[in-house]
C-alpha positions as semicolon CSV with decimal commas, in nm:
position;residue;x (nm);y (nm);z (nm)
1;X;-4,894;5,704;0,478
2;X;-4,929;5,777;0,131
3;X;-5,267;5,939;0,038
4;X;-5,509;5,757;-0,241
5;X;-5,467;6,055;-0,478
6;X;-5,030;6,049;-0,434
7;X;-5,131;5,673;-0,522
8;X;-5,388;5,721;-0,773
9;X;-5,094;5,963;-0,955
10;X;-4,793;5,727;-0,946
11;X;-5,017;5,456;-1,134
12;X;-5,101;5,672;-1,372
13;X;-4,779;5,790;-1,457
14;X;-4,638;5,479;-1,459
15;X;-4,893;5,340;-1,708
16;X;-4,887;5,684;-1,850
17;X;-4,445;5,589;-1,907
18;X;-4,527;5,242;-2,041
19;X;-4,721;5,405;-2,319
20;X;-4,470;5,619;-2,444
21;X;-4,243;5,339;-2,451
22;X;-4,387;5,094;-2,654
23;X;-4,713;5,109;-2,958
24;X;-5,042;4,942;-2,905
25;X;-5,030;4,683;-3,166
26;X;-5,411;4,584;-3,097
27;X;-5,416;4,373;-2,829
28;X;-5,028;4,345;-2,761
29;X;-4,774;4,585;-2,679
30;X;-4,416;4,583;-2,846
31;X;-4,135;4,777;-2,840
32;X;-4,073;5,051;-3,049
33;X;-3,820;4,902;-3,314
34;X;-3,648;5,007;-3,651
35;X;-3,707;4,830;-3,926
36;X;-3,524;4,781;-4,231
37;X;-3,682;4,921;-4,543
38;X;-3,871;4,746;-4,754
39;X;-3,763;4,721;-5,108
40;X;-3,986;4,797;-5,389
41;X;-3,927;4,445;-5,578
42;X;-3,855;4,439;-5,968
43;X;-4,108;4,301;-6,231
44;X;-3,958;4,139;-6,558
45;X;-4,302;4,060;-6,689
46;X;-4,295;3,668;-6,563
47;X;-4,639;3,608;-6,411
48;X;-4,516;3,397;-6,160
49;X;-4,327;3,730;-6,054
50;X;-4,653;3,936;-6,075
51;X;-4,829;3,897;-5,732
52;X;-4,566;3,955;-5,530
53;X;-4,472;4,270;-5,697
54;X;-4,840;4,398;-5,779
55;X;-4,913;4,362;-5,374
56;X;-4,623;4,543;-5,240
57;X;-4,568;4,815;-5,503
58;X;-4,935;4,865;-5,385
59;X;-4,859;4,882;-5,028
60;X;-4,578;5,096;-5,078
61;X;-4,669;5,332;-5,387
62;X;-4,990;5,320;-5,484
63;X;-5,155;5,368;-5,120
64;X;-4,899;5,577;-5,002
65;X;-5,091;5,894;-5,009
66;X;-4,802;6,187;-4,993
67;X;-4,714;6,047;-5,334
68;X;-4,864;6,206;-5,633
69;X;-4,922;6,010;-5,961
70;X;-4,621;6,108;-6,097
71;X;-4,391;6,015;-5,853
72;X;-4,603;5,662;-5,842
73;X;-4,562;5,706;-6,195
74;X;-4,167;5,753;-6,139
75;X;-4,116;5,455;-5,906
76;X;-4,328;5,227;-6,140
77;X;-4,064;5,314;-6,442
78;X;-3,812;5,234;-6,190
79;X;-3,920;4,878;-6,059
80;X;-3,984;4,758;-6,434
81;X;-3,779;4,520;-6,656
82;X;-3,718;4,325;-6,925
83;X;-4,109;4,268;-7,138
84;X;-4,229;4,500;-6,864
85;X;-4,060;4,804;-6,924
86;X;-4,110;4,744;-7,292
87;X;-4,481;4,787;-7,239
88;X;-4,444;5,132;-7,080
89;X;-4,154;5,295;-7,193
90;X;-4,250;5,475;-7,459
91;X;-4,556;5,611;-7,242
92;X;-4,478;6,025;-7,140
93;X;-4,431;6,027;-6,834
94;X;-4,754;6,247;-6,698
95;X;-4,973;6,225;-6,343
96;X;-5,230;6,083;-6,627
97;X;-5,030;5,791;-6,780
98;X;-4,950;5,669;-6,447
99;X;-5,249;5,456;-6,487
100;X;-5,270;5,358;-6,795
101;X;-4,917;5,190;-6,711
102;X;-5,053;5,031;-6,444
103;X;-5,317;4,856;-6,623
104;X;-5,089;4,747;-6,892
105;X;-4,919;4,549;-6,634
């Protein structure tokens, strides 16, 4: 007969399996999975074009907190177009400017 601690141990490392296999998602479990990266989108200047881009170059650049302001600042030259890139072009590219190029958007 199996004792209640053997028992006790084989639950646990089951359960203890099942977490290493999948993420806690808050109440749901899924499978680990890779993902496609997400693309930072380009900005023109259109304002119809604006939320979409001012939301996920935030989610991806400007909360990403290994990035300094000049690499934000970097990426930001890099996702900009058309009347957009004429606004902040002729700004040096410094950790300081980063900002102000943002709010010129």
């Amino acid at each position: 007969m199996i004792s209640e601690d053997r028992r006790a141990r084989d639950v646990s490392s089951a359960a203890s399996q099942k977490r290493r296999a999948t993420h806690d998602y808050g109440n749901c479990l899924a499978p680990k999975i890779k993902l496609p990266p997400i693309e930072i989108p380009k900005f023109g200047g259109q304002i119809t074009e604006f939320k979409h881009f001012h939301n996920t170059f935030k989610s991806l650049i400007i909360n990403n907190e290994t990035l300094d302001d000049l690499k934000k600042f970097h990426y930001l030259l890099s996702s900009v177009t058309n009347e957009a890139h004429q606004l902040v072009q002729n700004l040096p590219v410094t950790q300081q400017n980063f900002h102000v190029a943002w709010n010129l958007l």
